[in-house]
PyMOL commands that place a pseudoatom at each C-alpha (Angstrom):
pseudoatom trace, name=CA, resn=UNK, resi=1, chain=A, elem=C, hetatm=0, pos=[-8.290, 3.880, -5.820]
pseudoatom trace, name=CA, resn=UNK, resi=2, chain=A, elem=C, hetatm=0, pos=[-7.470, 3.957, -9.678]
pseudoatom trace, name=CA, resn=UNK, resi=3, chain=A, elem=C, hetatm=0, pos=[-4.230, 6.036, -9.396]
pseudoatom trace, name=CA, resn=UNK, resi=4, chain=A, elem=C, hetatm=0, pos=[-1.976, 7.502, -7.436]
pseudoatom trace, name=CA, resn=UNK, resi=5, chain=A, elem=C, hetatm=0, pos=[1.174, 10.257, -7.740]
pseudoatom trace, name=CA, resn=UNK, resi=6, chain=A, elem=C, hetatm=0, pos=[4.052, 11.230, -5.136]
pseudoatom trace, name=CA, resn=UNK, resi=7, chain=A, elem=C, hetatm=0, pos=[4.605, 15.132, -4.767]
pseudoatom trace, name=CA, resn=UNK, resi=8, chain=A, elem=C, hetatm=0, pos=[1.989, 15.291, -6.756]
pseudoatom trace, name=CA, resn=UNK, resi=9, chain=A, elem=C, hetatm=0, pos=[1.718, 19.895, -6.380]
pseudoatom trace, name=CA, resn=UNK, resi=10, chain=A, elem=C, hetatm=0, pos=[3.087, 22.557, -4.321]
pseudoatom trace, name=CA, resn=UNK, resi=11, chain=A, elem=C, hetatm=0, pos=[0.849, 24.750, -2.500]
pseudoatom trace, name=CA, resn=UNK, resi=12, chain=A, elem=C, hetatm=0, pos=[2.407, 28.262, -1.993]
pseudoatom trace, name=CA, resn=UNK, resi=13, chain=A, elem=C, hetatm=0, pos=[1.112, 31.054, 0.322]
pseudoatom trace, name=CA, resn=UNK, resi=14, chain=A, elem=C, hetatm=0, pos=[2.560, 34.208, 2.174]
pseudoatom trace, name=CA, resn=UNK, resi=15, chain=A, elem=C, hetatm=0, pos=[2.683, 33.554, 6.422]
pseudoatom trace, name=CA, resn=UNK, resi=16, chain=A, elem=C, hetatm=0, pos=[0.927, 36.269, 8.281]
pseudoatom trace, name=CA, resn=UNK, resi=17, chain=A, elem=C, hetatm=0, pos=[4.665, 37.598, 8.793]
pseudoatom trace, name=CA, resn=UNK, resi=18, chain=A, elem=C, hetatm=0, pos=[4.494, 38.087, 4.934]
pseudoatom trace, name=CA, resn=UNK, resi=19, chain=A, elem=C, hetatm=0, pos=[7.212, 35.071, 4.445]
pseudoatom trace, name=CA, resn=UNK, resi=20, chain=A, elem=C, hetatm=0, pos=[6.782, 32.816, 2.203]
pseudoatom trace, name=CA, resn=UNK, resi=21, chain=A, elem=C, hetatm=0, pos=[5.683, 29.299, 2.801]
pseudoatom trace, name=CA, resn=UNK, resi=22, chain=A, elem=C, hetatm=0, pos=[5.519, 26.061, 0.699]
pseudoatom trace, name=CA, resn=UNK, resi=23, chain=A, elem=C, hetatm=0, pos=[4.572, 22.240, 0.984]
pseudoatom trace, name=CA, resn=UNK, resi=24, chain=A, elem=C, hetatm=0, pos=[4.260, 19.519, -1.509]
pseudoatom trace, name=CA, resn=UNK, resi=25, chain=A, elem=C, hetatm=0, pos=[1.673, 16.481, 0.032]
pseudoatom trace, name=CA, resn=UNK, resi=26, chain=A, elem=C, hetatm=0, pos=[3.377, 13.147, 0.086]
pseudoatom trace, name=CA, resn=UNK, resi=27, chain=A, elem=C, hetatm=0, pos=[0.782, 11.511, -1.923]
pseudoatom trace, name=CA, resn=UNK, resi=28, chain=A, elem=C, hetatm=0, pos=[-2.856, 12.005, -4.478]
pseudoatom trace, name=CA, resn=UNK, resi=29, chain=A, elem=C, hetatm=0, pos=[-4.814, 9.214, -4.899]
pseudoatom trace, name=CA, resn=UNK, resi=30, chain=A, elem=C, hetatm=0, pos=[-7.628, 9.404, -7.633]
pseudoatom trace, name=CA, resn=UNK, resi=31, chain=A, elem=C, hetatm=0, pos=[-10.794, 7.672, -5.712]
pseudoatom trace, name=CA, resn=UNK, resi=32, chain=A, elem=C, hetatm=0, pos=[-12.503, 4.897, -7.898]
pseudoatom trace, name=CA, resn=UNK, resi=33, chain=A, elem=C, hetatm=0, pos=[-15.681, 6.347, -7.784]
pseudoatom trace, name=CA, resn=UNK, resi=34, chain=A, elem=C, hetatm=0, pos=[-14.346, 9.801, -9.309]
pseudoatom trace, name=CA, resn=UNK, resi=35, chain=A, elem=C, hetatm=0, pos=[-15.711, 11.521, -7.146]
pseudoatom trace, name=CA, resn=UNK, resi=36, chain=A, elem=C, hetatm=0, pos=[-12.643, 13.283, -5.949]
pseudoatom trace, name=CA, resn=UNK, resi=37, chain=A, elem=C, hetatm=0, pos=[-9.429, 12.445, -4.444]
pseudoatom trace, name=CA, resn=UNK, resi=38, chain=A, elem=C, hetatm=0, pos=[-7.586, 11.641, -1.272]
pseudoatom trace, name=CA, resn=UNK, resi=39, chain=A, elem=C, hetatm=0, pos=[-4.209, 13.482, -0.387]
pseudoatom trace, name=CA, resn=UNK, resi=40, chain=A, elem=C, hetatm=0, pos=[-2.010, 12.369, 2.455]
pseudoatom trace, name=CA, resn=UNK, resi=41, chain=A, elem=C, hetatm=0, pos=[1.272, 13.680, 3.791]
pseudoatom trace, name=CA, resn=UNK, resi=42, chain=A, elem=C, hetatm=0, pos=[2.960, 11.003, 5.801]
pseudoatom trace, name=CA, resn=UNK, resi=43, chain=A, elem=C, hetatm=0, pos=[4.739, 11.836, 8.784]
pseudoatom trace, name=CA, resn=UNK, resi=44, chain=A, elem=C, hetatm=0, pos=[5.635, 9.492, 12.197]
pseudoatom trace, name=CA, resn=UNK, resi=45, chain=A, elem=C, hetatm=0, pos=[2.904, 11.345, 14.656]
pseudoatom trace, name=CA, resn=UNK, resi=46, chain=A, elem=C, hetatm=0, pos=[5.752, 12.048, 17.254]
pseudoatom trace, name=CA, resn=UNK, resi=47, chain=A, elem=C, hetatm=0, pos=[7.900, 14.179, 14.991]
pseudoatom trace, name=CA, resn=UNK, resi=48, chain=A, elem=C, hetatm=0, pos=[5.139, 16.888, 13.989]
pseudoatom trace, name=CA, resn=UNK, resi=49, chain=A, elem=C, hetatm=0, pos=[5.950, 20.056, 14.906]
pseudoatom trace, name=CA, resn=UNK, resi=50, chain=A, elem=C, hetatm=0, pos=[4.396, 23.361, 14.717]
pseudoatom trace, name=CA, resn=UNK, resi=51, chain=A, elem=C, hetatm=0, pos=[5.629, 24.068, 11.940]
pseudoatom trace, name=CA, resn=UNK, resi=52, chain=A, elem=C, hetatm=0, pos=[4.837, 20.910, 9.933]
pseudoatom trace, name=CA, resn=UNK, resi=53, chain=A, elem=C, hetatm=0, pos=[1.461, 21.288, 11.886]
pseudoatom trace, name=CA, resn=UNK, resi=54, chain=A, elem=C, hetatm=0, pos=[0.675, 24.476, 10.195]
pseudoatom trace, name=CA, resn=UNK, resi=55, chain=A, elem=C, hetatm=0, pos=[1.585, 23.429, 6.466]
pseudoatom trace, name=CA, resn=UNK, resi=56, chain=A, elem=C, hetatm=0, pos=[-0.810, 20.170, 7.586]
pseudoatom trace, name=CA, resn=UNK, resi=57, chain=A, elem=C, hetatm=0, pos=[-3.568, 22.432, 8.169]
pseudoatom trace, name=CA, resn=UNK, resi=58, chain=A, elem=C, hetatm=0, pos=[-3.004, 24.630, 4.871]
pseudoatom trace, name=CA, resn=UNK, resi=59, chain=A, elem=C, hetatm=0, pos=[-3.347, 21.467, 3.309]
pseudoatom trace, name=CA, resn=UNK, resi=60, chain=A, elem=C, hetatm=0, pos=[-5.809, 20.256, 4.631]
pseudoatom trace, name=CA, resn=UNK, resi=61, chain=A, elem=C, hetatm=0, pos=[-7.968, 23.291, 4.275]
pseudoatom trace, name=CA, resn=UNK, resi=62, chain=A, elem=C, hetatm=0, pos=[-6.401, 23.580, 0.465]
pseudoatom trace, name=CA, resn=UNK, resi=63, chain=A, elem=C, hetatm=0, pos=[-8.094, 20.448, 0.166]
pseudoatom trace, name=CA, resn=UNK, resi=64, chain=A, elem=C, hetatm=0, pos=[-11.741, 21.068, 1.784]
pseudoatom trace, name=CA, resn=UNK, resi=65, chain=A, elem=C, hetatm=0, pos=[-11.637, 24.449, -1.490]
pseudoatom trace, name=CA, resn=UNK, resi=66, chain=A, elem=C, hetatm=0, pos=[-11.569, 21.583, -4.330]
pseudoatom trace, name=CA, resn=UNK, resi=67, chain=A, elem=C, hetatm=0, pos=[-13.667, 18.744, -2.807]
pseudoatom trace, name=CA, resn=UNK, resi=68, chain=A, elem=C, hetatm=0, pos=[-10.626, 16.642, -1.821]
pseudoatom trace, name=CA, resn=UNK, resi=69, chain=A, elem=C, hetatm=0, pos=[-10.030, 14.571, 1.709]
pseudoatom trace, name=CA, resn=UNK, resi=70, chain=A, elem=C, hetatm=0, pos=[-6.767, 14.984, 3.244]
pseudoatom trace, name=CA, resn=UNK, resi=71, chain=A, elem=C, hetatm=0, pos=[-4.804, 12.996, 6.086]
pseudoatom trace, name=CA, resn=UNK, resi=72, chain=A, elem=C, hetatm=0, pos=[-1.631, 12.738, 7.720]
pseudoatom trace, name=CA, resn=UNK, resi=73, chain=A, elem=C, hetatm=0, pos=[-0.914, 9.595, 8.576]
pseudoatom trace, name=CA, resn=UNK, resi=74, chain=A, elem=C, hetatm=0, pos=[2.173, 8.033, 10.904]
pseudoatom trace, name=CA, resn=UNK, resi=75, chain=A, elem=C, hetatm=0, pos=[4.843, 5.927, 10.798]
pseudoatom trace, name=CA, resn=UNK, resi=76, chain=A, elem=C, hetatm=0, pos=[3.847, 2.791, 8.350]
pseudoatom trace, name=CA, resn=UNK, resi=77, chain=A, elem=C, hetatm=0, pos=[4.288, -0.690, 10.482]
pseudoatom trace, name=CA, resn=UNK, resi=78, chain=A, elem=C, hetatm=0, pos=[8.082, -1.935, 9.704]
pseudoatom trace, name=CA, resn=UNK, resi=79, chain=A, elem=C, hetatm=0, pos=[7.159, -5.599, 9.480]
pseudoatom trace, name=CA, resn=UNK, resi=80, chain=A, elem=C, hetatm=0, pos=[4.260, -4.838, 7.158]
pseudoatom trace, name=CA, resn=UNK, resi=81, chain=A, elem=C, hetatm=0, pos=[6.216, -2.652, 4.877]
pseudoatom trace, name=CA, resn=UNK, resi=82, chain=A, elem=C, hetatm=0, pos=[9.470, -5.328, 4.509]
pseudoatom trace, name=CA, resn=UNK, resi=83, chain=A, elem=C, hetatm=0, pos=[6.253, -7.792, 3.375]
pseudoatom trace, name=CA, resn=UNK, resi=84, chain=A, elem=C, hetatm=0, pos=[5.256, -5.000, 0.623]
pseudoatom trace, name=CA, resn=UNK, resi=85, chain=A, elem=C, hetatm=0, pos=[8.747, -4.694, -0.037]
pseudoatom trace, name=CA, resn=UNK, resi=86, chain=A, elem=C, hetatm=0, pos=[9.217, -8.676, -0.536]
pseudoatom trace, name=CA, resn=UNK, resi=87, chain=A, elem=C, hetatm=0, pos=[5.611, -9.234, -2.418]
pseudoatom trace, name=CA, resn=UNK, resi=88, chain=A, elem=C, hetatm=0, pos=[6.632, -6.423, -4.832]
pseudoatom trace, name=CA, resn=UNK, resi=89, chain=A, elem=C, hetatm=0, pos=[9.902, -8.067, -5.877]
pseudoatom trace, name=CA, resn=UNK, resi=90, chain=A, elem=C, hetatm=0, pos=[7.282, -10.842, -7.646]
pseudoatom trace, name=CA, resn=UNK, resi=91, chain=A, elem=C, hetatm=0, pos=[5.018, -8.258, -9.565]
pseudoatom trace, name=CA, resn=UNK, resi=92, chain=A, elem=C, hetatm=0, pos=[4.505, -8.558, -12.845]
pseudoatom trace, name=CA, resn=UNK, resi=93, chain=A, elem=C, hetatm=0, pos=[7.357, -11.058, -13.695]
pseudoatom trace, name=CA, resn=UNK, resi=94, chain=A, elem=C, hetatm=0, pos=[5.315, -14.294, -12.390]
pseudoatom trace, name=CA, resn=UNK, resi=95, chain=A, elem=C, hetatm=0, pos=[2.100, -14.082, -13.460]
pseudoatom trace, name=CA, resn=UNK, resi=96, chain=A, elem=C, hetatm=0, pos=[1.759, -17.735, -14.890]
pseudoatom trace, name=CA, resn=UNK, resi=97, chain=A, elem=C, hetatm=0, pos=[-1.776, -18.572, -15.310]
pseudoatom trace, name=CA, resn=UNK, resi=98, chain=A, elem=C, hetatm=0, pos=[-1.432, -22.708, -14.839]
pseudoatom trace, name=CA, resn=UNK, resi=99, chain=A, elem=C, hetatm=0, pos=[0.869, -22.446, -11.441]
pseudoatom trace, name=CA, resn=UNK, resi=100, chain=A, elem=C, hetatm=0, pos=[-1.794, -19.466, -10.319]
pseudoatom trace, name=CA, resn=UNK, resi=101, chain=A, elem=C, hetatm=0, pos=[-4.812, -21.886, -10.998]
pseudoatom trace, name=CA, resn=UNK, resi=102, chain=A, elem=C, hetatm=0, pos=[-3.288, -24.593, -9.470]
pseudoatom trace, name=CA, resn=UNK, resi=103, chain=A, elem=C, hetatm=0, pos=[-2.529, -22.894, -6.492]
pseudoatom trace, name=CA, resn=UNK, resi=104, chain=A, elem=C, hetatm=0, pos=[-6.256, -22.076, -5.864]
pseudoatom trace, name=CA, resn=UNK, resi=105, chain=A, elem=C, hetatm=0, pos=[-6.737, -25.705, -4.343]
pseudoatom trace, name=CA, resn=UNK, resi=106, chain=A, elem=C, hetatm=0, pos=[-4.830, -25.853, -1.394]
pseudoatom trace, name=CA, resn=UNK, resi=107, chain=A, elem=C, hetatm=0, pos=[-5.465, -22.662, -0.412]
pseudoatom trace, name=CA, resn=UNK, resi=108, chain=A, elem=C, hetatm=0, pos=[-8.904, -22.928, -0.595]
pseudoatom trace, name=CA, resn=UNK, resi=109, chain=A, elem=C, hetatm=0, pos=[-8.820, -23.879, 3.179]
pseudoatom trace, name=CA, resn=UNK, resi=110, chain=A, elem=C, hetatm=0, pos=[-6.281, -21.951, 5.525]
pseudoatom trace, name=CA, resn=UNK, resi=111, chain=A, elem=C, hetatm=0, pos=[-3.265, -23.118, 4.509]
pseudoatom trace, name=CA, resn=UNK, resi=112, chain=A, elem=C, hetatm=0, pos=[0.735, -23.212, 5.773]
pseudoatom trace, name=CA, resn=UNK, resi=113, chain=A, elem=C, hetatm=0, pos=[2.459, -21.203, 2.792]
pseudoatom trace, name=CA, resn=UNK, resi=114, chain=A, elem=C, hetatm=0, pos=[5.590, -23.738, 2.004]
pseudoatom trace, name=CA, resn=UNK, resi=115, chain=A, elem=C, hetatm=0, pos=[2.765, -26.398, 2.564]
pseudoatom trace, name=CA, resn=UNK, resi=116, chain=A, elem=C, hetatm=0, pos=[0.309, -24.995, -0.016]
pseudoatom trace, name=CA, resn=UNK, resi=117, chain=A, elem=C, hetatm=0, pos=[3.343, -24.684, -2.591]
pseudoatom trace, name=CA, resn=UNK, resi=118, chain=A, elem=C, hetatm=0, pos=[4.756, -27.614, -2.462]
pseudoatom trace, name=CA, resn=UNK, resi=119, chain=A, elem=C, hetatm=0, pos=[1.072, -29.484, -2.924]
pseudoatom trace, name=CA, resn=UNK, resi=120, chain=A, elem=C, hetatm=0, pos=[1.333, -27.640, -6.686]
pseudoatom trace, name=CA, resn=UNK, resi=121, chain=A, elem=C, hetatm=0, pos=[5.111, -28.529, -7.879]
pseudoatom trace, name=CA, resn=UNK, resi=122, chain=A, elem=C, hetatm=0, pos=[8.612, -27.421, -6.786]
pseudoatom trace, name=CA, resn=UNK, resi=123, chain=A, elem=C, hetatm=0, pos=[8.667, -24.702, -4.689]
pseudoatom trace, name=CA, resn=UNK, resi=124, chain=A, elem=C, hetatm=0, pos=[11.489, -22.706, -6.574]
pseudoatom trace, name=CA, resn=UNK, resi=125, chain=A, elem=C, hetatm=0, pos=[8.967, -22.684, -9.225]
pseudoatom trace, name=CA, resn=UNK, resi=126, chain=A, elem=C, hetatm=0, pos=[5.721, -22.353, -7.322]
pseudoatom trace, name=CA, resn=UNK, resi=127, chain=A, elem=C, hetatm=0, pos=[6.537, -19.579, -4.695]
pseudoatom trace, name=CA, resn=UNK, resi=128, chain=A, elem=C, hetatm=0, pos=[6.994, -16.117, -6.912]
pseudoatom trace, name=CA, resn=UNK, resi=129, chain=A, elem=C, hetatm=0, pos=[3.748, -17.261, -8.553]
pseudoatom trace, name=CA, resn=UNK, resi=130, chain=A, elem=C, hetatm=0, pos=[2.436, -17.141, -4.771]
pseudoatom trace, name=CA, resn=UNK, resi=131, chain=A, elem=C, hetatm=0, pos=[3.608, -14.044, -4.088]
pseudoatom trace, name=CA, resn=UNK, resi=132, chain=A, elem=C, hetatm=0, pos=[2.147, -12.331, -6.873]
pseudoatom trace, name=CA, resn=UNK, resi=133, chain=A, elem=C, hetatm=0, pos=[-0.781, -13.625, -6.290]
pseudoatom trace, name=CA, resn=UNK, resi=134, chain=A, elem=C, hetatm=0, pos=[-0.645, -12.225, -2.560]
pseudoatom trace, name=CA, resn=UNK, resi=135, chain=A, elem=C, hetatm=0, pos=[0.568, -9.135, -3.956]
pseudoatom trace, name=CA, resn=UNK, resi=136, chain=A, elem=C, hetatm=0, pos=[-2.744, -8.771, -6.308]
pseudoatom trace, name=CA, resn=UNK, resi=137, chain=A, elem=C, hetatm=0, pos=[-4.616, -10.053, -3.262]
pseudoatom trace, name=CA, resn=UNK, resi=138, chain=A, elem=C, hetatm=0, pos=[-6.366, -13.325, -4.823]
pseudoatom trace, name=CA, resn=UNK, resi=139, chain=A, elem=C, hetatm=0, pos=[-4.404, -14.761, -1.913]
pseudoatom trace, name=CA, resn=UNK, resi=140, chain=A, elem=C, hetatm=0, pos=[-4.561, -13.309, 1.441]
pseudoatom trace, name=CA, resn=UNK, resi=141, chain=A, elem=C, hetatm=0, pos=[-2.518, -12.967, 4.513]
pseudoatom trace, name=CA, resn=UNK, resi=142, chain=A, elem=C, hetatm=0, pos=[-1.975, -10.568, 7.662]
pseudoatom trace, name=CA, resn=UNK, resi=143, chain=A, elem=C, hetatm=0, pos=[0.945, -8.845, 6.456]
pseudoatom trace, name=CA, resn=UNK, resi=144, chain=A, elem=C, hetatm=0, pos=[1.209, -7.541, 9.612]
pseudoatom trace, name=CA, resn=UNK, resi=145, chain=A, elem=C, hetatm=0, pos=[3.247, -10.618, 10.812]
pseudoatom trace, name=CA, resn=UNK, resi=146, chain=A, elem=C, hetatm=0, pos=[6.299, -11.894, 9.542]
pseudoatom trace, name=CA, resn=UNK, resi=147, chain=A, elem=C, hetatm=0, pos=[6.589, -14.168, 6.143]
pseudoatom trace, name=CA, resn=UNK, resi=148, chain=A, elem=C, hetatm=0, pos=[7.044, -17.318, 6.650]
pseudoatom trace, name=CA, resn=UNK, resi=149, chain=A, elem=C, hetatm=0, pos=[6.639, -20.592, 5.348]
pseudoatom trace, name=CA, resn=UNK, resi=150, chain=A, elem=C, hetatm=0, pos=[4.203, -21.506, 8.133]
pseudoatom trace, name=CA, resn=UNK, resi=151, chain=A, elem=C, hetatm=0, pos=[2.178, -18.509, 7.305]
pseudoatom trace, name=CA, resn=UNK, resi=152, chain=A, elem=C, hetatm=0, pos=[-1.103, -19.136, 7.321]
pseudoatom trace, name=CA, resn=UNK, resi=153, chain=A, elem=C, hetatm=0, pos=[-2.610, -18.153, 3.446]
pseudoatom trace, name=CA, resn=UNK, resi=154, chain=A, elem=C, hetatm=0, pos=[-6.391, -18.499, 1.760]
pseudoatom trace, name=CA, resn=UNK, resi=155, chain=A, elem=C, hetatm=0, pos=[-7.644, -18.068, -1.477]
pseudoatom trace, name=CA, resn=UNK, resi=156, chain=A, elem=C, hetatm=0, pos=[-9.651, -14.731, -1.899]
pseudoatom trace, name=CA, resn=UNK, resi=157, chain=A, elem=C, hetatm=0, pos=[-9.403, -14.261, -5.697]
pseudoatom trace, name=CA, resn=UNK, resi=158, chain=A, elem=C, hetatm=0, pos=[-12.331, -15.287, -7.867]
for i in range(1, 158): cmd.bond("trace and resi %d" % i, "trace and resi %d" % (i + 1))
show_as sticks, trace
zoom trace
């Protein structure tokens, strides 16, 4: 993926009732291999109805006419998205090449988080450096767990 837009168009068409209808995707994501792009509308699977059913399928069929995949996809995992949330606050504000290096070492085996930091320097400095570095993936953890400072983290990055 090389980009991606919220809202990013309306689709507008007349029901077989003659009203009219309308529906803006959630998302477009521009696929790195150019090829063509990936549209999703994001909605928890439970609270889909008819309704929002039938714009789905517009879409989706909307999307087949230019080349484009489509999904709808559910509810995003609450523990993974408060990681996002908390990896995000580091990005692009610590991006300290030394620390970054330095932190390659003790992560090269699976590593506790705190433990890994505190092998570079002080952890006040160390840690946003850490989570940047999670956030660009060079380090890697299930974000589908809780963070931590036992978390278990490895390098990834080059």
């Amino acid at each position: 993926m090389v980009g991606i837009a919220a809202q990013p168009f309306w689709l507008f068409w007349t029901s077989e009732r003659g009203k009219g209808i309308s529906h803006a995707p959630d998302y477009f994501a521009r696929l790195a291999d150019g090829g063509g792009g990936l549209v999703l509308d994001c909605r928890p699977l439970e609270r889909i109805r008819p309704r929002d059913a039938m714009k789905f399928a517009a879409t989706e069929s909307a999307c087949e006419m230019v080349g484009w995949d489509y999904r709808v996809v559910g509810a995003a995992d609450a523990i993974k998205v408060a990681n996002v949330r908390w990896l995000a606050t580091a990005i692009p504000r610590h991006r300290l090449p030394g620390v970054a290096s330095a932190l390659r070492e003790p992560f090269c085996e699976p590593t506790g988080l705190m433990a890994g930091a505190e092998k570079v320097g002080d952890p006040i400095a160390v840690l946003p450096v850490l989570f940047d570095l999670l956030w660009r993936h060079d380090l890697e953890r299930d974000l589908a767990a809780p963070l931590h400072p036992d978390s278990v983290v490895t390098w990834v990055g080059e």
